[in-house]
C-alpha positions in Angstrom: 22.0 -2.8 -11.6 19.8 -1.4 -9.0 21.4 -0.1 -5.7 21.8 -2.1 -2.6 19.5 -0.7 0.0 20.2 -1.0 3.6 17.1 -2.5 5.0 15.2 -3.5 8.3 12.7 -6.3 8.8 10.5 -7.4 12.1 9.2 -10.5 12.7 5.4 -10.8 14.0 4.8 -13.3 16.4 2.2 -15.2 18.2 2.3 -16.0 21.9 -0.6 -17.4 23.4 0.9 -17.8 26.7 3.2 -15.4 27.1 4.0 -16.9 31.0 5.6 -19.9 28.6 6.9 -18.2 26.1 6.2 -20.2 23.3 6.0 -18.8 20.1 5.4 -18.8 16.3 6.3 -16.6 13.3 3.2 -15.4 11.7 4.2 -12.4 9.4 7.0 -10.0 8.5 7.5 -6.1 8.0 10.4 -4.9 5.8 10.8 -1.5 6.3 13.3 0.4 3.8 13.8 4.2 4.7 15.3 5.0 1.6 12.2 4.1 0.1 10.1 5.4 2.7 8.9 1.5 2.7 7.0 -0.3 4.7 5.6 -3.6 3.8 4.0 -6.5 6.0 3.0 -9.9 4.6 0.7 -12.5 7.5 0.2 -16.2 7.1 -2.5 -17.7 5.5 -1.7 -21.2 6.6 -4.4 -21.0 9.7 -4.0 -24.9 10.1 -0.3 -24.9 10.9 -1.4 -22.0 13.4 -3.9 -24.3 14.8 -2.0 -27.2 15.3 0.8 -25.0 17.1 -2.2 -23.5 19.2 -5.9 -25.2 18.7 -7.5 -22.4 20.3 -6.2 -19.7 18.1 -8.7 -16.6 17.4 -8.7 -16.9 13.7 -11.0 -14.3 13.0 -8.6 -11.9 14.8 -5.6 -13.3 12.7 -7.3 -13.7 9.5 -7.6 -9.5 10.0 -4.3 -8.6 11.1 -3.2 -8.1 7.5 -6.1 -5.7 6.6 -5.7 -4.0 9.9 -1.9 -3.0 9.0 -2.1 -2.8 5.8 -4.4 0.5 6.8 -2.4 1.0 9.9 1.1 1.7 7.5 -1.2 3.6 5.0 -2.4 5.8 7.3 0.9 6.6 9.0 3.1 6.9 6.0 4.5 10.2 6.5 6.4 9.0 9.9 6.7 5.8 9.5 9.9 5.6 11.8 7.5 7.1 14.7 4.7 4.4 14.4 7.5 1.4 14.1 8.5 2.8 17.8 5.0 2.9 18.5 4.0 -0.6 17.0 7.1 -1.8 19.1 6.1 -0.6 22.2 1.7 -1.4 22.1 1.4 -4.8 21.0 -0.4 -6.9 23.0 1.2 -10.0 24.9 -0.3 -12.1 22.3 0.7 -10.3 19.2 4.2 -9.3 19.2 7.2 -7.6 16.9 11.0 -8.9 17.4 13.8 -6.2 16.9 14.7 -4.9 13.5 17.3 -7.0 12.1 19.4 -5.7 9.4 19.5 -7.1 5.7 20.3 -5.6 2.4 18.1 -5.8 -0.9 18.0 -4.2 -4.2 14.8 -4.0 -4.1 12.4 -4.3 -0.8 8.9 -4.5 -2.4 10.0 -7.3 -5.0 11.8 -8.7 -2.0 9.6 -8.8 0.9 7.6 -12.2 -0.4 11.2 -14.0 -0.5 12.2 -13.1 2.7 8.5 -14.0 4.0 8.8 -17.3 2.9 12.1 -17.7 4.6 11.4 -16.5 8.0 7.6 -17.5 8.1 6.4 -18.8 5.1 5.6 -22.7 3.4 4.4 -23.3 0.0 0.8 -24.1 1.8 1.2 -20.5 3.6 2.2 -18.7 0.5 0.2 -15.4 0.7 -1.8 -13.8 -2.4 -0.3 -11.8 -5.0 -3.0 -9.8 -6.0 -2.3 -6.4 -5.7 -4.2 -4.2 -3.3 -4.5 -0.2 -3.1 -1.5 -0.2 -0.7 1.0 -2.0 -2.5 0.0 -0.4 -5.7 0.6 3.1 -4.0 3.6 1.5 -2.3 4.8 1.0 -6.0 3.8 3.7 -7.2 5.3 6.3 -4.7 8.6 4.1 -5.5 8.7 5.1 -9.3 7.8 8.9 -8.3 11.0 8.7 -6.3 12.9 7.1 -9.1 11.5 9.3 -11.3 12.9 12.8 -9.2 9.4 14.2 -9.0 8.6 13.3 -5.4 9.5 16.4 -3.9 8.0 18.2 -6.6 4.3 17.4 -6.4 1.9 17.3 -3.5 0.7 14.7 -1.0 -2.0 13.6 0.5 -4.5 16.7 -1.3 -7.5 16.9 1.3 -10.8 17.0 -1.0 -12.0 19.5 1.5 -10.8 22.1 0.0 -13.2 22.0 -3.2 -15.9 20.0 -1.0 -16.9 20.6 2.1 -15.0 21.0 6.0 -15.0 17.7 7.7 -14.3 15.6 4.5 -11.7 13.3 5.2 -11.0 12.0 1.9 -7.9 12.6 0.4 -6.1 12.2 -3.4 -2.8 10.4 -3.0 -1.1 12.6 -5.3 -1.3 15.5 -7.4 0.2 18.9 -9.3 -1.2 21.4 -10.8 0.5 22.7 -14.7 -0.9 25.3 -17.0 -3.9 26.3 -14.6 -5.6 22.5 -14.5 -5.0 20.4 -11.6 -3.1 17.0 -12.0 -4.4 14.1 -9.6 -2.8 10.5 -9.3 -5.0 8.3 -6.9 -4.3 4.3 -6.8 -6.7 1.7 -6.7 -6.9 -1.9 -7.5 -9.7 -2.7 -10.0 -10.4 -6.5 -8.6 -10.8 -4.6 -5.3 -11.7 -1.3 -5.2 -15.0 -0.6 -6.8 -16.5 1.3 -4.2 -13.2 3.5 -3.9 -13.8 4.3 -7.7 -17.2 5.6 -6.9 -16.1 8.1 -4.3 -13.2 9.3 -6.8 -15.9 9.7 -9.6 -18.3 11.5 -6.4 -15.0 13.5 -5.4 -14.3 14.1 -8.5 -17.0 15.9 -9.7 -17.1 18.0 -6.5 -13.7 19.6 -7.9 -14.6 19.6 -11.2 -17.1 21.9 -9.9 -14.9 24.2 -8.7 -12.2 24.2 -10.9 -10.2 22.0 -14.1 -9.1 18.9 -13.0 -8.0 15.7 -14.2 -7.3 12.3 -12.3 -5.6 9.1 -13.6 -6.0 6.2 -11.6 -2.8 3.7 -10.9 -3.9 -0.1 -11.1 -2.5 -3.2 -11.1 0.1 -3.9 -13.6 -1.7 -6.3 -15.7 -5.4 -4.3 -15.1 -8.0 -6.7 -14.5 -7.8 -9.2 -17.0 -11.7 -10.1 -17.2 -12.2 -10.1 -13.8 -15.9 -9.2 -12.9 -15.1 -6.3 -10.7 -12.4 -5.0 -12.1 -14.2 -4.6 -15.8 -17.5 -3.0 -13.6 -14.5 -0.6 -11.6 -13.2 0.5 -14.6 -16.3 1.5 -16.5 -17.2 3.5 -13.8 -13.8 5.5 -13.8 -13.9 5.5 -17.7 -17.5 6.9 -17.7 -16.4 10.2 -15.4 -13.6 10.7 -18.1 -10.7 9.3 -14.8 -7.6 8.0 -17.1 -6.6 4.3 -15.9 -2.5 4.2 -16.0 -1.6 0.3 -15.0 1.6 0.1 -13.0 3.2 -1.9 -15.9 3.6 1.4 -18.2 4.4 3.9 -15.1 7.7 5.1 -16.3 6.8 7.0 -19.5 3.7 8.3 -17.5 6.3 9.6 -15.0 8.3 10.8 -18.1 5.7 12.8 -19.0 4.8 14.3 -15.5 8.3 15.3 -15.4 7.9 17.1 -18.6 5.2 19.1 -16.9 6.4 19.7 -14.3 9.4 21.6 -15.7 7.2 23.7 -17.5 
């Protein structure tokens, strides 16, 4: 059985008049410190927002979950700091309740169900496909599990083989034997121009010195899907090994392994 995790999770809110204080749920965060987890899930049911407010700026809520989704990504290494922050500089019209207190066995698994209970209606139910962050999100999880977190290094700036001023950076990597070890996620439906700048990063390295990247996907890969068979052509072509987050735990097994020696 997996261990129950203490837990947080915020409701996100819209207020349109704040003067009347009216309100309705439009997305959760579940944040799990254990983990070092933050998750956020919106509504995609725009007509219930509609009919609760008719003049609703959709195209502002349609991108609120892009816009955290690469708000949590970017502030993953203090993500206690940017929950006081998020708390403190939302607008009137957007706005986070308290953190109320819940225990899980497993946040990321759990964050739909408790989605669909606070916010959520079969019509609202938000997509399952997994993007870049959630993969990472999962992926970071298993490295955890796996007691190699604090072992490897984060957030590897391709600076140092490129150029100063590049802001790209490889989510993970280790370097064994003299050849350097990167771990980058992606989604294949999703990412295709992300797996051009890894093969253009890459190279850049390569360049420089030994190196070898695996890409972590979406558990079942792409299944046919247009993009995701062009995405992963292009990573197979620049030799990038594609690890699907269904068989993570003997690729962790074997990172271990090198790591120890």
């Amino acid at each position: 059985m997996n261990p129950q995790r203490q837990c947080s999770y915020f409701l996100v809110r819209y207020v349109p008049d704040s003067a009347r204080g009216e309100s309705i749920n439009i997305g959760l965060m579940l944040y799990s410190s254990a983990e070092r987890y933050l998750g956020c899930i919106f509504t995609q049911d725009f007509a219930r927002v509609k009919r609760f407010h008719a003049q609703a700026d959709l195209k502002l809520l349609r991108a609120l979950q892009e816009h955290f989704d690469a708000e949590i990504d970017g502030h993953e290494d203090h993500l206690d700091d940017y929950l006081k922050l998020l708390q403190n500089s939302l607008s009137n019209l957007i706005q986070i309740t308290e953190p109320r207190p819940c225990i899980l066995e497993d946040p990321q698994a759990q964050i739909e169900d408790l989605f669909f209970r606070y916010v959520g209606s079969p019509s609202s139910r938000p997509p399952l496909e997994e993007t870049r962050l959630r993969i990472k999100q999962k992926l970071s999880a298993a490295l955890m599990k796996a007691d190699v977190w604090e072992r490897i290094e984060k957030r590897i700036p391709a600076s140092r083989w490129t150029r100063p001023g590049d802001l790209f950076t490889f989510d993970f990597g280790y370097k064994p034997n003299g050849v350097i070890q990167l771990i980058h996620a992606l989604s294949l439906r999703r990412d295709t121009q992300l797996a051009k700048s890894l093969v253009y990063t890459l190279d850049r390295v390569r360049k420089k010195e030994s190196a070898h990247l695996t890409a972590v996907v979406e558990s079942e890969g792409g299944k046919g899907d247009p993009a995701a068979i062009a995405t992963e052509g292009i990573l197979q072509e620049a030799g990038v090994a594609i690890q699907p987050l269904a068989g993570i735990v003997p690729f962790l097994e074997r990172v271990a392994q090198e790591l120890k020696s």
